[in-house]
Kinemage of the C-alpha trace (Angstrom):
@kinemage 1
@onewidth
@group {chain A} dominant
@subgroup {mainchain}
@vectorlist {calphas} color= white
{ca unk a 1} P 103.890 47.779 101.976
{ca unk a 2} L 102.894 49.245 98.322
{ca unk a 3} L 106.096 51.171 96.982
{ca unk a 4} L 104.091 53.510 95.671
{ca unk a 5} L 102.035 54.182 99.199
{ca unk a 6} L 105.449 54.262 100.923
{ca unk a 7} L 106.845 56.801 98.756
{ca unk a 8} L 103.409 58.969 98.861
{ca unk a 9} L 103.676 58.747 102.762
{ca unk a 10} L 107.317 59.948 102.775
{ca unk a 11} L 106.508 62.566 100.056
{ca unk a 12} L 103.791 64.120 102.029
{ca unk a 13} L 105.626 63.403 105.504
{ca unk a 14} L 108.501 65.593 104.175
{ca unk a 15} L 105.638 68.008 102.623
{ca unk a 16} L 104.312 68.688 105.686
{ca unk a 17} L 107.460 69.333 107.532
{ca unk a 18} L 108.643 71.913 105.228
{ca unk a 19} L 105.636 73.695 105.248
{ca unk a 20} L 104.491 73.113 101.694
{ca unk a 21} L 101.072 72.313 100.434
{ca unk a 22} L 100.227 70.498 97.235
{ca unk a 23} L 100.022 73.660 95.467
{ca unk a 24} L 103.791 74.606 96.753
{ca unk a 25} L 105.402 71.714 95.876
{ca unk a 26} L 103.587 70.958 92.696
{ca unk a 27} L 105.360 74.401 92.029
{ca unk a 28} L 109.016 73.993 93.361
{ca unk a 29} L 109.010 70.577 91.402
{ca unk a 30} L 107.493 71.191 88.301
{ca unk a 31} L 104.759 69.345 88.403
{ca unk a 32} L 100.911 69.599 89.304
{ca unk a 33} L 98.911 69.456 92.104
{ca unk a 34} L 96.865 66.688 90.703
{ca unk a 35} L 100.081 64.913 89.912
{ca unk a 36} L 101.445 65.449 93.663
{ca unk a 37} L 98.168 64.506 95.288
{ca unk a 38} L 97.775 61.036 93.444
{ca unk a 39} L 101.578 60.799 94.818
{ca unk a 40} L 100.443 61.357 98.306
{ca unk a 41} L 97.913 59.077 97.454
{ca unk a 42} L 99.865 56.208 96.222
{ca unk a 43} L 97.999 55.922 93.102
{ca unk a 44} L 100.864 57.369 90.786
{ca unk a 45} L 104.125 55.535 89.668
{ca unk a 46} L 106.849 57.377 90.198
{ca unk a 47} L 109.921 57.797 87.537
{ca unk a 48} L 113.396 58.324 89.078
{ca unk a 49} L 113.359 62.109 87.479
{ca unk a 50} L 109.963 62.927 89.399
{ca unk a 51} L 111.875 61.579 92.095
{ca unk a 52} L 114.803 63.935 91.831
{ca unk a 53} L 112.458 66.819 91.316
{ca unk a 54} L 110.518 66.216 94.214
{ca unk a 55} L 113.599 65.609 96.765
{ca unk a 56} L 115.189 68.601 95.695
{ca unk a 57} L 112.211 70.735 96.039
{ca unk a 58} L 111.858 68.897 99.591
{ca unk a 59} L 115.871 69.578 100.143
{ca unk a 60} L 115.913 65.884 100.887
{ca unk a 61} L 117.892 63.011 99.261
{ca unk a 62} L 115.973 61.356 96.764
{ca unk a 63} L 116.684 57.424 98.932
{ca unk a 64} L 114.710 59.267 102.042
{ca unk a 65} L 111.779 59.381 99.732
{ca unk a 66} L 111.900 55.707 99.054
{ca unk a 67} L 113.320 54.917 102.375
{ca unk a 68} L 110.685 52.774 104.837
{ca unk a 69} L 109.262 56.187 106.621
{ca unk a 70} L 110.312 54.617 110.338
{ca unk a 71} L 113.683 54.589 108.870
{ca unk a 72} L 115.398 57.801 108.939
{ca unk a 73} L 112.422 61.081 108.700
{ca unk a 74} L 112.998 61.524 112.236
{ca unk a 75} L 116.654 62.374 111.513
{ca unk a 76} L 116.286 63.644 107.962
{ca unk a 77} L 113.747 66.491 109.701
{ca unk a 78} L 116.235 67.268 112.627
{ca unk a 79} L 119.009 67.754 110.716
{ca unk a 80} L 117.242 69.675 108.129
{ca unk a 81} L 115.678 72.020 111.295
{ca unk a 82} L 119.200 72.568 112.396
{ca unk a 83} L 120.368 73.926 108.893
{ca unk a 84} L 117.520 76.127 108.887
{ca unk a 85} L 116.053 74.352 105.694
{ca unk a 86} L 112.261 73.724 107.094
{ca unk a 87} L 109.948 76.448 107.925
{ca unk a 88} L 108.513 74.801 111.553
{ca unk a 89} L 105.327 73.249 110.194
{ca unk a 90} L 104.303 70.384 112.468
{ca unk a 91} L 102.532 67.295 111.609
{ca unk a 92} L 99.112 68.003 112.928
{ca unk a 93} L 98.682 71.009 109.811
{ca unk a 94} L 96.399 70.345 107.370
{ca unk a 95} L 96.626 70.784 103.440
C-alpha cells in the first residue's frame, strides 16, 4: 500500500475515534482542514513535524500513524478508551 494512503487511513481512523472532525483536528494540530482532508485522502506528503502535530492532537504515538492500520488501532483505541482519552465516537459517524 501507498504510505501516504496508509497514513491518511490511520489519521482519519484515529479521527474518528476521538470524535474529531476535519475542522477539530485541523484546529488541535495547527493546521487546515484542507490540509487534513488531502491527508485523509492520501494525496498530501507528510513531514515528520505534521506528524508529531497530528499524533499529539490524536493523543496517539506518532509510529501508530504510520503503523499498517491492522496492526495495532484496535489496541491503540482500547487503551486510549480505558484512560478516558476518546470521547465514544464509533466508526459508522460521518464527517
Amino acid at each position: 500500500m501507498d504510505m501516504r494512503k496508509q497514513v491518511g487511513r490511520n489519521v482519519q481512523n484515529f479521527g474518528l475515534a476521538s470524535g474529531l472532525t476535519q475542522e477539530q483536528l485541523a484546529e488541535k494540530s495547527g493546521h487546515s482542514q484542507q490540509y487534513i482532508s488531502g491527508l485523509e485522502r492520501g494525496t498530501r506528503n507528510l513531514t515528520v513535524v505534521s506528524l508529531f502535530e497530528l499524533a499529539q492532537a490524536l493523543k496517539v504515538a506518532p509510529v501508530d500513524l504510520i503503523a499498517p492500520e491492522s496492526d495495532n488501532f484496535d489496541e491503540v483505541v482500547i487503551e486510549a478508551s480505558k484512560s478516558g482519552l476518546l470521547c465514544g465516537a464509533t466508526g459508522g459517524d460521518m464527517r
